[in-house]
py3Dmol code that shows the C-alpha trace and the ligand (Angstrom):
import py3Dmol

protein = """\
ATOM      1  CA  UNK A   1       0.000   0.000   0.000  1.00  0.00           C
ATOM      2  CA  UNK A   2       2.796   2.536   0.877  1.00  0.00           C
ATOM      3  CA  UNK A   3       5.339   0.592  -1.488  1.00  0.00           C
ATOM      4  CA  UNK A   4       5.861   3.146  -4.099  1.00  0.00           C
ATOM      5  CA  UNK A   5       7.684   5.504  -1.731  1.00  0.00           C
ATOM      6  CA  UNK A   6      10.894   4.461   0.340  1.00  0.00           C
ATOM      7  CA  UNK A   7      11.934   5.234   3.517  1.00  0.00           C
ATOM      8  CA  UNK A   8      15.676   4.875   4.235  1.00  0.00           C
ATOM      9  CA  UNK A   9      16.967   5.342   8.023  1.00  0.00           C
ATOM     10  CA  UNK A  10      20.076   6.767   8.756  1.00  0.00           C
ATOM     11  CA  UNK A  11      21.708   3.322  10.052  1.00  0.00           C
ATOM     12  CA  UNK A  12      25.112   5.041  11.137  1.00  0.00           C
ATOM     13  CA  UNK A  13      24.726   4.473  14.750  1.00  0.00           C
ATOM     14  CA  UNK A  14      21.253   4.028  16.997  1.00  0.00           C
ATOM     15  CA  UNK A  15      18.560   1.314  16.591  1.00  0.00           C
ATOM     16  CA  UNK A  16      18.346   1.359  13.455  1.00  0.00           C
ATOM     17  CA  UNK A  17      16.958  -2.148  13.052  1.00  0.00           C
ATOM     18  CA  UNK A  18      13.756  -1.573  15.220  1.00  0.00           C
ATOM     19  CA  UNK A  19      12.916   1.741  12.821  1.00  0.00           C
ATOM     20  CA  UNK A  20      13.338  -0.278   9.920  1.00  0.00           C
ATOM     21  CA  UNK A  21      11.079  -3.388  11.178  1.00  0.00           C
ATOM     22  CA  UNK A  22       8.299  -1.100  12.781  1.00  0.00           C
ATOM     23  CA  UNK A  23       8.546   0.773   9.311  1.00  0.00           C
ATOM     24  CA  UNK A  24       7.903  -2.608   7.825  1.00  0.00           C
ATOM     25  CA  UNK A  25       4.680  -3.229  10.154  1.00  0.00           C
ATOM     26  CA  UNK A  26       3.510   0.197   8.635  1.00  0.00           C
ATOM     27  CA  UNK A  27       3.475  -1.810   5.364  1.00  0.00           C
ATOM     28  CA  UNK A  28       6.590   0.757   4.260  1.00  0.00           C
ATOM     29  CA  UNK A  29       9.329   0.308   2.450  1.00  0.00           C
ATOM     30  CA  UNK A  30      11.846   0.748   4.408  1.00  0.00           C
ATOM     31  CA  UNK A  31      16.236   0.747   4.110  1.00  0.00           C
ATOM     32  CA  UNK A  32      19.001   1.204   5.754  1.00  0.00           C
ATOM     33  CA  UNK A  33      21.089   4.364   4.382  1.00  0.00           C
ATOM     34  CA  UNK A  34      25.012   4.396   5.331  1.00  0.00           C
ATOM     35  CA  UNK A  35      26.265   6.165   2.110  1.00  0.00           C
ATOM     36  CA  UNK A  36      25.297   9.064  -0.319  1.00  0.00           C
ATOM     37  CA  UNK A  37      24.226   6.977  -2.944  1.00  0.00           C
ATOM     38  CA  UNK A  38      21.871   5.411  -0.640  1.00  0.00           C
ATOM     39  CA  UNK A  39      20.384   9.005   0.354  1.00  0.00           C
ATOM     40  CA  UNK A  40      19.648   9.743  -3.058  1.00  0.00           C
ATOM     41  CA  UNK A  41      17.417   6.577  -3.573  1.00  0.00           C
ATOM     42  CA  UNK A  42      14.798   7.406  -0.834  1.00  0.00           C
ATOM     43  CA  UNK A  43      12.186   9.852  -0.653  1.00  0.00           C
ATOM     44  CA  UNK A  44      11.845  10.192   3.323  1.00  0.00           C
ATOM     45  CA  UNK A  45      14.481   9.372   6.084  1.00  0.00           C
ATOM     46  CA  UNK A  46      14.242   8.470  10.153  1.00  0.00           C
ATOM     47  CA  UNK A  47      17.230   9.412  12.029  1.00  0.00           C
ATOM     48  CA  UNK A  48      17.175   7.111  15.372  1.00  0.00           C
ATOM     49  CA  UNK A  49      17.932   7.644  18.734  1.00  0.00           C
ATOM     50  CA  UNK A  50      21.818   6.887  19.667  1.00  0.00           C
ATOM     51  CA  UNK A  51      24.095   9.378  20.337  1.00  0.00           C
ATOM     52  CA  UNK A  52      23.190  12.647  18.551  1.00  0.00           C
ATOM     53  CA  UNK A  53      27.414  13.880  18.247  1.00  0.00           C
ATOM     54  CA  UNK A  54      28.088  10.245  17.056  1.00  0.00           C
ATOM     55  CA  UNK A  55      25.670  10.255  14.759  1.00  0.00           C
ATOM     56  CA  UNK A  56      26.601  13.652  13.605  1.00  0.00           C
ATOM     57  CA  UNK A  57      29.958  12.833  13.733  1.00  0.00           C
ATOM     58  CA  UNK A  58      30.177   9.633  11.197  1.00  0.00           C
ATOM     59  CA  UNK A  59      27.732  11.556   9.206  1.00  0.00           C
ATOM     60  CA  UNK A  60      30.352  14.157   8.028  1.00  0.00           C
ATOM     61  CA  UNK A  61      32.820  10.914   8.231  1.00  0.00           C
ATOM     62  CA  UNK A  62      30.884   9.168   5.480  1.00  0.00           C
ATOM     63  CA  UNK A  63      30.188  12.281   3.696  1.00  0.00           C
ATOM     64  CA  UNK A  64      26.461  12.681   4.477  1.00  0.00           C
ATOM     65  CA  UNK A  65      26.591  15.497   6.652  1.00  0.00           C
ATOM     66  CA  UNK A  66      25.872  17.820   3.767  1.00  0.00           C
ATOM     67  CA  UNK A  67      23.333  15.984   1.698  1.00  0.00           C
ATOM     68  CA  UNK A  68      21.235  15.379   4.506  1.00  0.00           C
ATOM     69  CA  UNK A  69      20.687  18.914   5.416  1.00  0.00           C
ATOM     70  CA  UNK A  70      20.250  19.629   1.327  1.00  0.00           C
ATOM     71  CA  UNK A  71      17.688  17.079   1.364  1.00  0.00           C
ATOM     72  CA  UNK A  72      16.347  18.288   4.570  1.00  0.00           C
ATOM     73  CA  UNK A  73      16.234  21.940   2.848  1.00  0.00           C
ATOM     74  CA  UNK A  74      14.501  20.328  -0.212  1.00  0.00           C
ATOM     75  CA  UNK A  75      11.311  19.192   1.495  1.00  0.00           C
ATOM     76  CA  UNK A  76      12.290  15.785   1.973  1.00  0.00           C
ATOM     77  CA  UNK A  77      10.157  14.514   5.028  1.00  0.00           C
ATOM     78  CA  UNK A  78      12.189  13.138   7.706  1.00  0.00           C
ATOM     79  CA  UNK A  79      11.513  11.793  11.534  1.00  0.00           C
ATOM     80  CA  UNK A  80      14.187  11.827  14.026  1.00  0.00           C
ATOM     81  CA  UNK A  81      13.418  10.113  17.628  1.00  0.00           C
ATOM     82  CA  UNK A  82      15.157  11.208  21.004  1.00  0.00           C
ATOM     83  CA  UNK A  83      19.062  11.746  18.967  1.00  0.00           C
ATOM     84  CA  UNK A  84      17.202  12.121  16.415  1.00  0.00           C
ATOM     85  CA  UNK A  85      15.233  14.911  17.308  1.00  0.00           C
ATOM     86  CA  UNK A  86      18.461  16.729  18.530  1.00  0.00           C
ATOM     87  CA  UNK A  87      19.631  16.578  15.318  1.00  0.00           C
ATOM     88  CA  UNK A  88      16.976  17.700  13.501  1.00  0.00           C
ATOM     89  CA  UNK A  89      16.643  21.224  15.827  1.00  0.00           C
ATOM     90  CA  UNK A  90      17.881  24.726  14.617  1.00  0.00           C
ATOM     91  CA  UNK A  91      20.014  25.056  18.539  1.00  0.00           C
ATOM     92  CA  UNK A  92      20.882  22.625  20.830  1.00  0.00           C
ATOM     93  CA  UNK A  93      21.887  23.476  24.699  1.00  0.00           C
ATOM     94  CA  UNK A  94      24.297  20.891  26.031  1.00  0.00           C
ATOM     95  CA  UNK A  95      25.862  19.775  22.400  1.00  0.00           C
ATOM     96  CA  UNK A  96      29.004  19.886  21.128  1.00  0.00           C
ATOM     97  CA  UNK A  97      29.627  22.907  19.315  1.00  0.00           C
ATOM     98  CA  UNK A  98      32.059  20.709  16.668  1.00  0.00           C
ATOM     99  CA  UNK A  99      29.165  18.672  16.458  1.00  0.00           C
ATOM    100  CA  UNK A 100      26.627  20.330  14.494  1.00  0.00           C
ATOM    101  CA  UNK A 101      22.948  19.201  14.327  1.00  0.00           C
ATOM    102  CA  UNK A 102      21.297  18.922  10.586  1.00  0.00           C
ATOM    103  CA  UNK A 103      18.808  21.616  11.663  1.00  0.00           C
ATOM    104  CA  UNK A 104      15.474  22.220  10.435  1.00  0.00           C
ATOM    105  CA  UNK A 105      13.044  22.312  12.929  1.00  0.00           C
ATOM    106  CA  UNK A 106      13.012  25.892  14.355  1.00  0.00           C
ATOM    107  CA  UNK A 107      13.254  24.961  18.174  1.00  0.00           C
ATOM    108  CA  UNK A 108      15.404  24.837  20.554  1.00  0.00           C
ATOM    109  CA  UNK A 109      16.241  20.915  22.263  1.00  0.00           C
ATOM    110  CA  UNK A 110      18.158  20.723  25.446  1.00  0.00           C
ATOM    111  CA  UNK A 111      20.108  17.470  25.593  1.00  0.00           C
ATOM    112  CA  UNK A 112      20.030  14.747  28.359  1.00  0.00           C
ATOM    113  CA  UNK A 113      17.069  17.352  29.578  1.00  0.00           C
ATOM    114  CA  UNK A 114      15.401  14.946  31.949  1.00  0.00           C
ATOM    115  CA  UNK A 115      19.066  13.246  33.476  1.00  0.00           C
ATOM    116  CA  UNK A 116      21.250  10.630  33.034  1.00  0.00           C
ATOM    117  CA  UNK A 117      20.657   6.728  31.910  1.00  0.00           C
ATOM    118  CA  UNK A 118      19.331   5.649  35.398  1.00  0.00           C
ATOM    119  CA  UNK A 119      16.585   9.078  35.138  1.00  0.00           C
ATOM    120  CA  UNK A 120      15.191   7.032  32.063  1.00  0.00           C
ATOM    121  CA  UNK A 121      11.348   6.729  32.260  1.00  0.00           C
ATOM    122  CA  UNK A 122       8.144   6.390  30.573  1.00  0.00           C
ATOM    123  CA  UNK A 123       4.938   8.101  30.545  1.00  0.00           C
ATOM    124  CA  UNK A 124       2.065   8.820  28.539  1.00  0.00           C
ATOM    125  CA  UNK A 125       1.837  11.270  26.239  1.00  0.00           C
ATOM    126  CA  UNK A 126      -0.792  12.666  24.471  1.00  0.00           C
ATOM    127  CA  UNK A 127      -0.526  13.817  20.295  1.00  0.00           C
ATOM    128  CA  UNK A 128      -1.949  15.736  18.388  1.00  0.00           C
ATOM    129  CA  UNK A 129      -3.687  14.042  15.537  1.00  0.00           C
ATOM    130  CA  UNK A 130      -2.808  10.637  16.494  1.00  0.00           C
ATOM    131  CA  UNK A 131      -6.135   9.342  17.896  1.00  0.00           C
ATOM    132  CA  UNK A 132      -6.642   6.817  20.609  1.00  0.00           C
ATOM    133  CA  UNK A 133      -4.948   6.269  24.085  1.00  0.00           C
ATOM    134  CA  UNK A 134      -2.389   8.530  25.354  1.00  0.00           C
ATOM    135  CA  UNK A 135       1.257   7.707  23.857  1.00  0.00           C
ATOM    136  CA  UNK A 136       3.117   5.079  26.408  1.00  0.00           C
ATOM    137  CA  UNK A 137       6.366   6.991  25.698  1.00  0.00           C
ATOM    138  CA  UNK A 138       9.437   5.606  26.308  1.00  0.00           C
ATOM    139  CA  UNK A 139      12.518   7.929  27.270  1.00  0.00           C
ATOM    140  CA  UNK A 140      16.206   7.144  27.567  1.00  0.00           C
ATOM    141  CA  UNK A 141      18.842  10.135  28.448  1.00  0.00           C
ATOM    142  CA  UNK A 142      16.121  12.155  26.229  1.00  0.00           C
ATOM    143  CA  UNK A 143      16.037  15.547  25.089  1.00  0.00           C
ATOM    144  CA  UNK A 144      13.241  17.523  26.034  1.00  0.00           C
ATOM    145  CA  UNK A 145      11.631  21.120  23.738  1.00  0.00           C
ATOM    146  CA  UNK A 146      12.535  24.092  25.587  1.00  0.00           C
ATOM    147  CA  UNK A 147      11.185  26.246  22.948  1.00  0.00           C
ATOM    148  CA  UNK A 148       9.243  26.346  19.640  1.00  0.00           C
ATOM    149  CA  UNK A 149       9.915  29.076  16.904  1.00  0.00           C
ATOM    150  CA  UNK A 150       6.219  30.446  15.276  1.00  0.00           C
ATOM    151  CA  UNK A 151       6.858  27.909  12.126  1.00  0.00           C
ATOM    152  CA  UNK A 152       6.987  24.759  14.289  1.00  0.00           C
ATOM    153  CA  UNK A 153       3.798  22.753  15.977  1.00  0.00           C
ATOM    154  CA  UNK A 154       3.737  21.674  19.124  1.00  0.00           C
ATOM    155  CA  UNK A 155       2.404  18.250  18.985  1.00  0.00           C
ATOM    156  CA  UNK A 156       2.988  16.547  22.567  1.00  0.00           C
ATOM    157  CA  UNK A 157       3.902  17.130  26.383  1.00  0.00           C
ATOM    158  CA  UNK A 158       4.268  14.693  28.926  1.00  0.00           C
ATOM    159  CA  UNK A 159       1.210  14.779  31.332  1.00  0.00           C
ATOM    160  CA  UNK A 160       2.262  13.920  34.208  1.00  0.00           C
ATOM    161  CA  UNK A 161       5.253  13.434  36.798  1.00  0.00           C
ATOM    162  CA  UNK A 162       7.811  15.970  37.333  1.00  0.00           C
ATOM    163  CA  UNK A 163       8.555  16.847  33.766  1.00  0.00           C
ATOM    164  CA  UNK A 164       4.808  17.345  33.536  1.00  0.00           C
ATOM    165  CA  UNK A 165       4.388  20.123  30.319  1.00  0.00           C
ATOM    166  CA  UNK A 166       7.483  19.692  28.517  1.00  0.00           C
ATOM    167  CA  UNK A 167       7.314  19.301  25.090  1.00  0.00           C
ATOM    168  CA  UNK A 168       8.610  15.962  23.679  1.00  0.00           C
ATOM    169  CA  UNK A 169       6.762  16.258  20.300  1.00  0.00           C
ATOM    170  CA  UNK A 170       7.043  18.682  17.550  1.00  0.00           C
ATOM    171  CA  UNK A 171       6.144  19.049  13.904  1.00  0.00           C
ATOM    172  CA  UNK A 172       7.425  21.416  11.380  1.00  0.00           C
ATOM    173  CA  UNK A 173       6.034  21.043   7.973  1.00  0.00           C
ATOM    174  CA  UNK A 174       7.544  17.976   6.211  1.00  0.00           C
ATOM    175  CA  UNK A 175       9.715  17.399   9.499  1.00  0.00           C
ATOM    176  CA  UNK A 176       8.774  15.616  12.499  1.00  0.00           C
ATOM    177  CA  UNK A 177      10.854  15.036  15.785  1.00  0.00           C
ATOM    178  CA  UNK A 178       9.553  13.149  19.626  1.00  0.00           C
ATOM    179  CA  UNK A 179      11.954  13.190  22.266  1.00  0.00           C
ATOM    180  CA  UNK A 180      10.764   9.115  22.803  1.00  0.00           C
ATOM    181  CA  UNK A 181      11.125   6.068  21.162  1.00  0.00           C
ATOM    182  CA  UNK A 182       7.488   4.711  19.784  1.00  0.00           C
ATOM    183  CA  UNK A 183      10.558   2.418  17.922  1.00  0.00           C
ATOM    184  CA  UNK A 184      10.657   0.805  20.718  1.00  0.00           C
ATOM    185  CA  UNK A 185       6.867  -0.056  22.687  1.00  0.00           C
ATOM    186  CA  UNK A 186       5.418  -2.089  19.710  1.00  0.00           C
ATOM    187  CA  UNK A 187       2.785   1.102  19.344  1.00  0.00           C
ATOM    188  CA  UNK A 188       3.450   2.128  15.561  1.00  0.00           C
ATOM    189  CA  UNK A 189       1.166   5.093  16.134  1.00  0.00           C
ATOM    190  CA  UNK A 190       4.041   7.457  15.146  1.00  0.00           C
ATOM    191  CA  UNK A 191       5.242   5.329  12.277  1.00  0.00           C
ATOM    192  CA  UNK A 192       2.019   4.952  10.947  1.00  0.00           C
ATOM    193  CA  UNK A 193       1.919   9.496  11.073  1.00  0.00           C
ATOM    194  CA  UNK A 194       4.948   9.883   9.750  1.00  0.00           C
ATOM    195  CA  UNK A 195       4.543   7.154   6.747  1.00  0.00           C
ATOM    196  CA  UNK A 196       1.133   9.203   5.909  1.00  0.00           C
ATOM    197  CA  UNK A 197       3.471  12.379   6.081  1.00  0.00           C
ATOM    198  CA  UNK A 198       5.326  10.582   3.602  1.00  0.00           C
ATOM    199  CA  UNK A 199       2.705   9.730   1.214  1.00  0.00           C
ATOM    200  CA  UNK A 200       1.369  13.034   1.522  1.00  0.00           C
ATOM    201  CA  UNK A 201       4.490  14.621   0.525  1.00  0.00           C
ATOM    202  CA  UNK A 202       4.949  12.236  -2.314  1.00  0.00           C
ATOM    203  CA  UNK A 203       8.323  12.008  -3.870  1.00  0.00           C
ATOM    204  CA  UNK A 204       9.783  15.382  -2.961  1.00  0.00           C
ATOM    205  CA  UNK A 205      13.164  16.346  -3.728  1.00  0.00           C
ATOM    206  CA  UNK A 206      14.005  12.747  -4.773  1.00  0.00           C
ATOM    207  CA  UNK A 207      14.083  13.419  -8.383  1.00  0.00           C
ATOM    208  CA  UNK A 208      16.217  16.436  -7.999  1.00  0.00           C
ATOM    209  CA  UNK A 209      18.786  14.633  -5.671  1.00  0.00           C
ATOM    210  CA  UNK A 210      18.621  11.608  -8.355  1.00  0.00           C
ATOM    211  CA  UNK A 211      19.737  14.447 -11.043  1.00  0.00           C
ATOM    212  CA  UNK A 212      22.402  15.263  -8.874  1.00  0.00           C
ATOM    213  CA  UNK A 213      21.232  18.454  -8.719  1.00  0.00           C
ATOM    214  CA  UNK A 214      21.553  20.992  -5.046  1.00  0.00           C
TER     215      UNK A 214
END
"""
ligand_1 = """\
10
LIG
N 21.335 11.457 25.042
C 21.460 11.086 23.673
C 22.100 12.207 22.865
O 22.382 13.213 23.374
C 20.124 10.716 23.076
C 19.617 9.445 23.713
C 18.761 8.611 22.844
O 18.685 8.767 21.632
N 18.138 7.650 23.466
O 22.286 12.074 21.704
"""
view = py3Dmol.view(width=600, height=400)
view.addModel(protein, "pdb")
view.setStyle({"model": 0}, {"cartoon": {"style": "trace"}})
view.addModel(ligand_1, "xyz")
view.setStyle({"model": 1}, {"stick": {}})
view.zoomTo()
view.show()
């Protein structure tokens, strides 16, 4: 059903494998992208949690640093969970300034917001258009939203706890970020959004990167 677009995830670092097999549940296609070449082929891209300078880090090593925030620029939809989500913000507070993000969501994502590995938790969270139950939203050494420019959507806070009201999902356009990992819980609410993103968008900027042209 959703098999005439692809949708590659950046597989340079992260859990990669569970984006590309709750992709697959969505009915997607779905592949792993490690090289330029790769890029070029897909119309849509997840970025996974991991380590948000690693990831940025063997990006520029494997020379995809660049064409990902072309591509980014070009309308290409793309979904980045918890390092993800880092990546895809216009500031980050607590990165590595050597350690750029790709950009494009105009907000501003505090790193390791809520604490350190044993400050992991989950709680529900509530989005806007998906329908059903509150998200069961998982969080390890997550970033949290502290602050959304007038292009970008606010799309869920946590509801309760001490981090009750921060923001941990945001849309912008063709570009979606959560602080969480629906990659991991088995709920392919999110997955399901973004592939419908996806489809919506159709095949944007694809033929132009296929041209080789910027
Ligand atoms: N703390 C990590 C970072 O800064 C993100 C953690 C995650 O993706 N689970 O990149």
């Amino acid at each position: 059903m959703n098999r005439d677009l692809t949708i590659g995830v950046l597989a340079l670092q992260g859990d990669v494998r569970e984006h590309l097999s709750a992709l697959a549940e969505c009915d997607a296609l779905a592949r792993p992208v490690r090289r330029p070449s790769e890029l070029d082929s897909v119309d849509a891209l997840v970025i996974p949690g991991g380590e948000s300078t690693t990831i940025s880090n063997l990006a520029i090593e494997f020379g995809l640093f660049e064409p990902i925030k072309k591509r980014i620029n070009g309308g290409m939809p793309v979904y980045g969970s918890c390092a993800g989500m880092i990546l895809l913000a216009g500031t980050v507070l607590d990165g590595r300034e050597d350690r750029p993000p790709f950009g494009g969501i105009d907000m501003i994502v505090r790193r390791n917001a809520f604490g350190r590995q044993v400050d992991s938790f989950e709680a529900p969270v509530g989005i806007d258009g998906i329908d059903g139950a509150p998200f069961h939203a998982v969080f390890i050494r997550a970033p949290w939203v502290e602050e959304v420019g007038p292009e970008a959507q606010v799309l869920g806070r946590v509801t309760s706890g001490a981090a009750a009201g921060r923001i941990v999902a945001v849309r912008q356009g063709h570009l979606l970020a959560t602080a969480f990992h629906p990659e991991l819980t088995g709920d392919l609410r999110v997955h399901e959004y973004f592939v419908e993103l996806v489809r919506q968008s159709g095949s944007h900027g694809v033929e132009m990167a296929r041209a080789g042209v910027s």
